[in-house]
C-alpha positions as CSV (number, residue, x, y, z in Angstrom):
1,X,-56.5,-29.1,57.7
2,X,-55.5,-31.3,54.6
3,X,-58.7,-30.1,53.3
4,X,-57.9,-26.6,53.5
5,X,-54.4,-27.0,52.2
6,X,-55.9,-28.5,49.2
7,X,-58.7,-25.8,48.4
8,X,-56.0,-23.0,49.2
9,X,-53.8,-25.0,46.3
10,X,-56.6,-25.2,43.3
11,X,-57.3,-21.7,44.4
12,X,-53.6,-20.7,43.4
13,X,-54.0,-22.6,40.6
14,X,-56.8,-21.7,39.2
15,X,-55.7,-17.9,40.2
16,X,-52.4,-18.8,38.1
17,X,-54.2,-19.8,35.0
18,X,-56.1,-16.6,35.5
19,X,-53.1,-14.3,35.3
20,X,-52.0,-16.3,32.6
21,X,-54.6,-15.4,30.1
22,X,-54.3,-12.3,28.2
23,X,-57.1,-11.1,25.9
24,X,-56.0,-9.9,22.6
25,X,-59.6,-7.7,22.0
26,X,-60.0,-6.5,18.5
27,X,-59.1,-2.5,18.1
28,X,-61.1,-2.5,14.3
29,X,-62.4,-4.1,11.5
30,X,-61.3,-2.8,8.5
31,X,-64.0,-4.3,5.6
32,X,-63.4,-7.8,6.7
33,X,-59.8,-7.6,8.0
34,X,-59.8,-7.8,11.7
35,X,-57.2,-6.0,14.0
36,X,-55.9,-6.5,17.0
37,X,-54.9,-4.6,20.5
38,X,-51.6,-6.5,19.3
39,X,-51.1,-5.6,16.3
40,X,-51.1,-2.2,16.7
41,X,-48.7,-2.1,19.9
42,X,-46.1,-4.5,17.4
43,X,-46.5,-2.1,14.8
44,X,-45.3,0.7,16.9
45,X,-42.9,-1.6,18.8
46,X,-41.3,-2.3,15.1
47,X,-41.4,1.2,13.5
48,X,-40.1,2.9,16.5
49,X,-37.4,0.7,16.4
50,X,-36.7,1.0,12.3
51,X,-36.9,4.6,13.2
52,X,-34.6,4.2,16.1
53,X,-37.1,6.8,17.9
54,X,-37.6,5.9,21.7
55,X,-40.6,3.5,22.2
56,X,-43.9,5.7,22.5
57,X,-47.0,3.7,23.2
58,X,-48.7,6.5,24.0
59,X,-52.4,6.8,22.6
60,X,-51.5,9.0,19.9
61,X,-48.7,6.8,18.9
62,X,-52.0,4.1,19.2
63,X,-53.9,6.3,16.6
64,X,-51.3,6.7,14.0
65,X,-50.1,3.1,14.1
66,X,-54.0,2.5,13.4
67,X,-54.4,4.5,10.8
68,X,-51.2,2.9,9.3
69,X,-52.7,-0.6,9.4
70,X,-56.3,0.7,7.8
71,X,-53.4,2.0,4.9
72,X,-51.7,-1.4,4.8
73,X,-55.0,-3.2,4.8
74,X,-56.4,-1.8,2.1
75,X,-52.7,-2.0,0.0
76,X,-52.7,-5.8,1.0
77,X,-55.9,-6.8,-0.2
78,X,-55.1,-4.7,-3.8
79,X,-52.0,-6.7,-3.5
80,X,-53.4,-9.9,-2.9
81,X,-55.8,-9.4,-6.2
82,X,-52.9,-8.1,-8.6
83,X,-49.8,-9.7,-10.2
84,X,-47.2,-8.4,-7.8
85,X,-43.9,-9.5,-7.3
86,X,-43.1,-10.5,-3.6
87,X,-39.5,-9.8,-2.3
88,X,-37.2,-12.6,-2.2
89,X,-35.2,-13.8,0.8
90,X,-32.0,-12.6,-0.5
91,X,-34.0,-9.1,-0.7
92,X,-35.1,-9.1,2.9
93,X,-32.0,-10.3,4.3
94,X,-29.6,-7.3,2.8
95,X,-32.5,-5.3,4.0
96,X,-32.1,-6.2,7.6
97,X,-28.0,-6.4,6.9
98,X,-28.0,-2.5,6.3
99,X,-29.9,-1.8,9.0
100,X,-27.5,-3.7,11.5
101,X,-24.8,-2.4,9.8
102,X,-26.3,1.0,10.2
103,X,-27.1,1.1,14.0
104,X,-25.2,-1.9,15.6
105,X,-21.8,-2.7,16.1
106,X,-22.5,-6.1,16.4
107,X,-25.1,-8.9,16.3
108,X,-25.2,-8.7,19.7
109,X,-26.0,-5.5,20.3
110,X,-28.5,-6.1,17.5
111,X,-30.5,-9.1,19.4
112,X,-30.7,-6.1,22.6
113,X,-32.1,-3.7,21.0
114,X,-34.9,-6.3,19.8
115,X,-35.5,-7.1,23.8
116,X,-35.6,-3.2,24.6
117,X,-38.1,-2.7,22.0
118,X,-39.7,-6.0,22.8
119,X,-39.7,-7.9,19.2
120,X,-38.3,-10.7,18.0
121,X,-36.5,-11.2,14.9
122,X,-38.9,-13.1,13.3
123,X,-41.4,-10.1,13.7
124,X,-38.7,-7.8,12.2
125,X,-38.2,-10.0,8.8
126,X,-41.7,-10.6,8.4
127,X,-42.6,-6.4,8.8
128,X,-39.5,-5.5,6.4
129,X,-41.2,-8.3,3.9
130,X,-44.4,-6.0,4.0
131,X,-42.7,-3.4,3.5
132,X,-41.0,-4.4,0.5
133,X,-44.0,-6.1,-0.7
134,X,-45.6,-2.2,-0.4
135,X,-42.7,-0.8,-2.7
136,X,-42.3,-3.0,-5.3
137,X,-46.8,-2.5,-5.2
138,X,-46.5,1.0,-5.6
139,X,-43.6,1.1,-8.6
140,X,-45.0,-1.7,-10.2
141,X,-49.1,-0.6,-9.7
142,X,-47.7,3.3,-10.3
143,X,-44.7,3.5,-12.4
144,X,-46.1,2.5,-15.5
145,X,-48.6,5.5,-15.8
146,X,-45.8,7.9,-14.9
147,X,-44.7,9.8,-18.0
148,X,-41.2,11.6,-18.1
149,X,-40.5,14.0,-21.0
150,X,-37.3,14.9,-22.7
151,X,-37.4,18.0,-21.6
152,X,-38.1,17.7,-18.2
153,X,-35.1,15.2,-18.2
154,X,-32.5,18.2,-20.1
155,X,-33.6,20.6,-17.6
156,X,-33.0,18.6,-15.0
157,X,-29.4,17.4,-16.4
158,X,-28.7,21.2,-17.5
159,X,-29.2,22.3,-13.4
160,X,-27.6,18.8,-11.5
161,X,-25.1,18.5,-14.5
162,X,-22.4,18.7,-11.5
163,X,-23.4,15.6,-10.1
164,X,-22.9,13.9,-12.8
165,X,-19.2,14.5,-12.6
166,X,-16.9,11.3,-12.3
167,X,-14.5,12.1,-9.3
168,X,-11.5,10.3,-10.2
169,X,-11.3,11.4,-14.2
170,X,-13.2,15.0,-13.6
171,X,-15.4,14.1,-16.8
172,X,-19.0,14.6,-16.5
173,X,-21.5,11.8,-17.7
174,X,-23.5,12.9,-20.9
175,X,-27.3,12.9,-21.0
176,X,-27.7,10.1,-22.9
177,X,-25.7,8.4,-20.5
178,X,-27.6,9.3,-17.1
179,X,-30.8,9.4,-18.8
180,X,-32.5,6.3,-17.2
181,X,-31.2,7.7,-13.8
182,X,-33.1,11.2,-14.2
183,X,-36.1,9.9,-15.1
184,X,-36.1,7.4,-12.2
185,X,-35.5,10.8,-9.6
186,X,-38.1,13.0,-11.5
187,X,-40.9,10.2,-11.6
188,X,-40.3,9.7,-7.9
189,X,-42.5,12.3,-6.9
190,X,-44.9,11.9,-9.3
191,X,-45.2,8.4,-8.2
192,X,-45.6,8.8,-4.6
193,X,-48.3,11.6,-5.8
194,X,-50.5,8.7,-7.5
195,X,-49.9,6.4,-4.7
196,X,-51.4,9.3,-2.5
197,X,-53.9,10.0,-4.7
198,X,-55.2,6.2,-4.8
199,X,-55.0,6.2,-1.0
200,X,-57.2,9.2,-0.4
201,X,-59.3,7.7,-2.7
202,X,-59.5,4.2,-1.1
203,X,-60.0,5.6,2.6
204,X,-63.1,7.1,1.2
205,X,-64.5,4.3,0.2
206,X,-63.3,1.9,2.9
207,X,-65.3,0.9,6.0
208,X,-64.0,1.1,9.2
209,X,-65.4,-0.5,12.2
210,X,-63.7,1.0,15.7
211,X,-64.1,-1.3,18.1
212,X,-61.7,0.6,20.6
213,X,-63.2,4.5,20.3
214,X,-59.7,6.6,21.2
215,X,-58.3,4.8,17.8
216,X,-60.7,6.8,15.8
């Protein structure tokens, strides 16, 4: 009897350790950048809940959190070989500030809605630190190239001069004075056009390796 108690006990065990272990398989390669089952699901954990969109892990939520990662794959290694500015603590704190500030009431409520959506902080601050590092990559890799004429920034002032309106004294800001500010919204655009532009370009060129077919 002892000696069936004893087999029927490593048999639990050993079941135990069984259930225990969970296979993170690799979804892609992307050149030489591996990705995982997981890091696709805590991509789509995070955005949806940046997004504040219910959480979809449906496979077409799968396929465009994958193609999001091949994008940030291929901005991280262009990032890793330039001279880009990382954000600073300070930078991803006020970051996470707004949005709690945003969409909680309190920190509480905050630290919930990270178990609903089942992240941790720690994941959170580290995704918004990509993110930043994505946006000052793209103004600082883009900007420079992105030429704004005079006269695109007088046709612009002459047909928003309205907004430029102080509200308390009624007097509206000359051109000269809002000029930095216009050329910062009209190379918007034009930015985001050459960030495209480079993207389409690298996808092209950049190998992908599905290891999980429905991803593709």
């Amino acid at each position: 009897m002892k000696r069936h108690v004893a087999r029927l006990s490593l048999l639990f065990v050993v079941c135990g350790l069984a259930n225990a272990v969970v296979v993170d398989r690799i979804a892609m390669v992307v050149s030489n950048h591996v990705i995982k089952e997981s890091d696709i699901e805590r991509d789509i954990r995070i955005t949806d809940f940046l997004n504040g969109d219910k959480l979809d892990l449906s496979p077409a939520a799968r396929r465009k959190a994958a193609q999001r990662l091949i994008d940030q794959a291929m901005i991280r290694r262009e990032f890793d070989q330039g001279r880009y500015t990382a954000p600073s603590p300070a930078e991803t704190g006020q970051f996470l500030e707004q949005v709690k500030k945003q969409r909680f009431h309190n920190d509480a409520e905050f630290q919930q809605a990270l178990r609903t959506y089942g992240i941790t902080q720690q994941e959170l601050e580290s995704h918004v630190r990509w993110q930043i590092n994505v946006l000052h990559f793209i103004e600082q890799r883009f900007r420079p190239g992105v030429l704004v004429s005079e006269q695109e920034v007088d046709a612009y002032y002459r047909a928003h001069q309205a907004e430029f309106r102080n509200a308390k004294t009624g007097k509206v800001a000359s051109v000269d004075d809002v000029s930095e500010q216009i050329q910062d919204i009209i190379a918007a655009p034009k930015v985001n056009k050459e960030f495209e532009d480079w993207l389409d370009r690298a996808r092209k060129r950049i190998k992908v390796d599905y290891r999980e077919p429905s991803l593709e």
